[in-house]
C-alpha positions as CSV (number, residue, x, y, z in Angstrom):
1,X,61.6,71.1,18.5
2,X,57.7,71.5,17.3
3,X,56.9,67.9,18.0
4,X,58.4,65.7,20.9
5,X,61.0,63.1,20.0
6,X,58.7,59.8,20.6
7,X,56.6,61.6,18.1
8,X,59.2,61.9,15.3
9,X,60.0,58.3,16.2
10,X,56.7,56.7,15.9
11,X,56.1,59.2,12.9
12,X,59.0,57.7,11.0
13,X,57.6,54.4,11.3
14,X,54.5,55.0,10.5
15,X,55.4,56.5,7.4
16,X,57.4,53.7,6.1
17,X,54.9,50.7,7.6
18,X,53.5,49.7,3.9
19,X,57.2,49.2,2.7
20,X,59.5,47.8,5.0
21,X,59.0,44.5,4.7
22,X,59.5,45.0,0.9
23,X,63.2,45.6,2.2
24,X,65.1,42.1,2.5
25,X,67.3,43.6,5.7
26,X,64.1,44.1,7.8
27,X,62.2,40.8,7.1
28,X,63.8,37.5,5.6
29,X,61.6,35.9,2.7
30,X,59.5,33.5,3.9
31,X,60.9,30.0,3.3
32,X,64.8,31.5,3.1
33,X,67.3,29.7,4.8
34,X,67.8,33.5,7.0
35,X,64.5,32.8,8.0
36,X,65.2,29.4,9.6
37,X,67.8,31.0,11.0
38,X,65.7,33.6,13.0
39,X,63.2,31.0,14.2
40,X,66.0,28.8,15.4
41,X,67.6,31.3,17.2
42,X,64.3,32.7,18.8
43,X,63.5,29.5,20.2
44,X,66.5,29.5,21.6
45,X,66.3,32.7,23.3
46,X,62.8,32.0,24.6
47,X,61.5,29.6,27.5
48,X,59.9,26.6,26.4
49,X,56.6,26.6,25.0
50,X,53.6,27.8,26.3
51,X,54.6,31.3,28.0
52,X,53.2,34.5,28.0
53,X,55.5,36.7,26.2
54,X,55.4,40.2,25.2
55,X,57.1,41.6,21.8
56,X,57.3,45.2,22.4
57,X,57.9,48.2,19.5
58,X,56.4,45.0,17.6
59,X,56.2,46.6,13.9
60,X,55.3,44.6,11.4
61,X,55.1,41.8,13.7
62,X,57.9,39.6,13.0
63,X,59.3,38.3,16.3
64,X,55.7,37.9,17.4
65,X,54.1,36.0,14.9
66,X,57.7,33.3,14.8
67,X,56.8,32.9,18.9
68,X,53.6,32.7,18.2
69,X,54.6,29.9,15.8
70,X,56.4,28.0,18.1
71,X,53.3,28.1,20.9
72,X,53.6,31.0,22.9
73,X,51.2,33.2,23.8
74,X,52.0,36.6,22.7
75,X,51.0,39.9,23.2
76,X,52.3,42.4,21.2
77,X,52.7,46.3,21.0
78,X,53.6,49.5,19.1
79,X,52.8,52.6,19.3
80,X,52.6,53.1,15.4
81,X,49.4,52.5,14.1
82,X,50.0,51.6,10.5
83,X,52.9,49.3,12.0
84,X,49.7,47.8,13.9
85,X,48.1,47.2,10.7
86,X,49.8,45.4,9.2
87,X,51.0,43.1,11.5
88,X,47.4,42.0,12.2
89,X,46.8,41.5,8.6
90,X,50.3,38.8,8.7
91,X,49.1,37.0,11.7
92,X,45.4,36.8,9.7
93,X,47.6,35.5,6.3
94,X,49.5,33.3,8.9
95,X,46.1,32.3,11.4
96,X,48.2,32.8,13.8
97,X,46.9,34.2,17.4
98,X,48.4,37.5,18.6
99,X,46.9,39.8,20.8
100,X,48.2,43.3,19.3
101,X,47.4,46.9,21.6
102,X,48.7,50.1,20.8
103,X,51.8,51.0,24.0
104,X,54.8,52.6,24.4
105,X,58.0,50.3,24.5
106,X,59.1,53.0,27.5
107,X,55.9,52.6,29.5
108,X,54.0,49.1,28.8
109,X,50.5,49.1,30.6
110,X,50.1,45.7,32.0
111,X,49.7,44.7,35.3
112,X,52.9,44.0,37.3
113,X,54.8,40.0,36.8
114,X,52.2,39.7,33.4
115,X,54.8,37.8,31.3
116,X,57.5,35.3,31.0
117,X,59.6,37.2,28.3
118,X,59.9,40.4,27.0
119,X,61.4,40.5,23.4
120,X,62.0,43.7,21.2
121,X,64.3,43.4,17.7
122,X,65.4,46.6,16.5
123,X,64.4,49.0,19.2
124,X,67.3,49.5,21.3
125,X,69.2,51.7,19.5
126,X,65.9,54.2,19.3
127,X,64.4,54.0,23.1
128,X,64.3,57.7,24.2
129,X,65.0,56.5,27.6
130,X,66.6,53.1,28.4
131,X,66.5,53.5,32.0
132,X,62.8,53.9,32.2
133,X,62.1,51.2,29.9
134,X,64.6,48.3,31.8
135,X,62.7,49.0,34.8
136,X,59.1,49.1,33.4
137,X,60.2,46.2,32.1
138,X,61.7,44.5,35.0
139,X,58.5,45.1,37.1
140,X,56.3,43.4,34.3
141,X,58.5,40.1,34.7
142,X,57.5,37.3,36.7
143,X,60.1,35.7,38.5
144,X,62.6,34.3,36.8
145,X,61.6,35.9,33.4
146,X,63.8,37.4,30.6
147,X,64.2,39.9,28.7
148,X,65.9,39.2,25.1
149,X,67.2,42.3,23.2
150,X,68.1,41.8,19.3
151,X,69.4,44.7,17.8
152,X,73.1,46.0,16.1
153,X,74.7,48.7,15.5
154,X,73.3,50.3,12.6
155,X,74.8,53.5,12.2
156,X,78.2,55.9,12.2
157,X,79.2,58.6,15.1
158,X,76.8,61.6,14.5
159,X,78.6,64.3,13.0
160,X,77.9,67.8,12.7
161,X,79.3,68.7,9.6
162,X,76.7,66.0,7.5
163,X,73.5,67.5,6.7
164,X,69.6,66.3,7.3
165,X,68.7,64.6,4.3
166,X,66.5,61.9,3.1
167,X,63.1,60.7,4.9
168,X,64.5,59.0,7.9
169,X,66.8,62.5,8.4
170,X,63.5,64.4,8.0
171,X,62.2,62.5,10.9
172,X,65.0,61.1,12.8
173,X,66.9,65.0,12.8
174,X,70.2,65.5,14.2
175,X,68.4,66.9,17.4
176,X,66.3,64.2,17.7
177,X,69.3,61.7,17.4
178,X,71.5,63.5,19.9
179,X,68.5,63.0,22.8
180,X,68.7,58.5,22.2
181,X,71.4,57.4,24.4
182,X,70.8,54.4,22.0
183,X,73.3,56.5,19.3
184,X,76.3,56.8,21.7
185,X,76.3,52.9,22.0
186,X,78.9,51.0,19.2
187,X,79.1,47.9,20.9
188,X,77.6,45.8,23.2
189,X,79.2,46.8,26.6
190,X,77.1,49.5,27.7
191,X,74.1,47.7,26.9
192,X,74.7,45.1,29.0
193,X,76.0,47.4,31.9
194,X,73.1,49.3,32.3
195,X,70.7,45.7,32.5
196,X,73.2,45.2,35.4
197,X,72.5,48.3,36.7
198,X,68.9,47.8,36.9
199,X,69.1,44.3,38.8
200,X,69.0,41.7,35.9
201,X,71.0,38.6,36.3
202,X,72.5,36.3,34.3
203,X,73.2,39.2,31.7
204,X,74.6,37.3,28.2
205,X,75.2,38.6,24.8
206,X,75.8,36.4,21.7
207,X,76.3,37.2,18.4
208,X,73.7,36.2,15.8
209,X,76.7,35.0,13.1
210,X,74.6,32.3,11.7
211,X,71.6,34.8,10.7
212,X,74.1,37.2,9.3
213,X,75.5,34.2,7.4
214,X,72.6,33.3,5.8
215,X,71.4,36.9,5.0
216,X,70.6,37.8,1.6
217,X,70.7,41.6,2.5
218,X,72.1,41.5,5.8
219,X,71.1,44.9,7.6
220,X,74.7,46.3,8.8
221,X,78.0,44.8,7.9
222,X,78.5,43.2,11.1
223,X,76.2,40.6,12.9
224,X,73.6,41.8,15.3
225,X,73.9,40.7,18.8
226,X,70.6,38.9,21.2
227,X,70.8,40.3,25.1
228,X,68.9,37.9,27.3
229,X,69.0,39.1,31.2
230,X,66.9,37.9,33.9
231,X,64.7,39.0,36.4
C-alpha cells in the first residue's frame, strides 16, 4: 500500500468531518427523544460526576461534550484534524469545557493512571490494533477505572468478489479492511474476550435497545452494544 493504514483511516475521516453530523445515524438532533436516550445511557456508563475522563477517536465530539454536560472533566482526542475542528467549534456553540489534543486512539500520550474513564463510540470496529490499544489503555486507568466501548456491527463479511467503490471504499480498500481485526468481529464475544485477556474485570455488554428504539435513522439494523470493563 502507498500510505499506511492509520493514514487511510484518519484520511477518511477527515474527509467527511464537515458532513457527518448532517447524517441523522451519526449524531441525534438536538432535543430528539434519541438524544435523551444517549445522555441517559452515558451517565449510566460513567462514574458519578466530577471524573477525569478521556473520549478517544473523539470526532465530532459527541460523547465528549454529553459528559462534559453532565460534569466531568473531559479530555478528548483524534487524530483527524478537521474532526478536531469541529468539535471545538460545538463545545464553543454549547460553552461547554473540553480539552481537545490531537492522539492516536492506539497510543494516547498521557501520563500513566491520568483518568477515571476511557470512552470511545464508534471506533472499535476500525482500531488497527486492539491489543495495543486495551493495554495503553489499561495503563492510563487509575484504579478502579473503566473503560466503556459503544460501537455495533456495521458491516457484512468482506468478500472478494465486490468491488472498491464509493468514497469510504476509496479510503477504507479491501486491503486496508483485511489488516482491522475489528472486521472479523459480528458479535460481541470476541470483544469482550480479548478485554479479559488484557486483565479487565467486571467485563459487561448491554445492548443499547432503547437508543435504537428511539432512532430516527438508526445506524445498522440491529442495536449497538456499550462494553464497560474495569481496571
Amino acid at each position: 500500500m502507498t500510505r499506511s493504514v492509520q493514514d487511510a483511516i484518519t484520511g477518511f475521516w477527515g474527509s467527511i468531518a464537515g458532513q457527518y453530523e448532517a447524517h441523522a445515524g451519526n449524531v441525534p438532533a438536538r432535543d430528539s427523544a434519541e438524544l435523551g436516550e444517549w445522555i441517559a445511557a452515558i451517565r449510566a456508563l460513567l462514574p458519578a460526576p466530577p471524573a477525569d475522563v478521556l473520549d478517544i477517536a473523539t470526532g465530532t465530539g459527541f460523547v465528549a461534550l454529553i459528559a462534559a454536560g453532565l460534569g466531568h472533566r473531559v479530555t478528548a482526542i483524534d487524530l483527524a484534524q478537521p474532526m478536531l475542528a469541529e468539535a471545538r467549534a460545538e463545545a464553543a456553540r454549547g460553552k461547554l469545557d473540553v480539552a481537545f489534543r490531537t492522539g492516536d486512539a492506539v497510543a494516547p500520550d498521557f501520563p500513566q493512571q491520568s483518568f477515571d474513564a476511557i470512552v470511545n463510540r464508534h471506533l472499535f470496529w476500525t482500531l488497527r490494533d486492539p491489543a495495543a490499544a486495551l493495554a495503553a489503555w489499561k495503563r492510563l486507568l487509575r484504579p478502579g477505572g473503566r473503560v466503556v466501548v459503544i460501537d455495533g456491527f456495521w458491516f457484512e463479511p468482506l468478500r472478494d468478489d465486490k468491488p472498491d467503490e464509493g468514497l469510504f471504499e476509496s479510503f477504507y480498500t479491501r486491503d486496508v479492511r483485511k489488516t482491522l481485526p475489528g472486521w472479523r468481529y459480528f458479535d460481541t464475544r470476541p470483544v469482550a474476550a480479548l478485554f479479559e485477556q488484557h486483565g479487565f474485570r467486571n467485563v459487561s455488554v448491554i445492548g443499547l435497545d432503547a437508543i435504537h428504539r428511539a432512532a430516527a435513522t438508526p445506524p445498522g439494523p440491529e442495536p449497538g452494544y456499550a462494553l464497560s470493563a474495569f481496571a
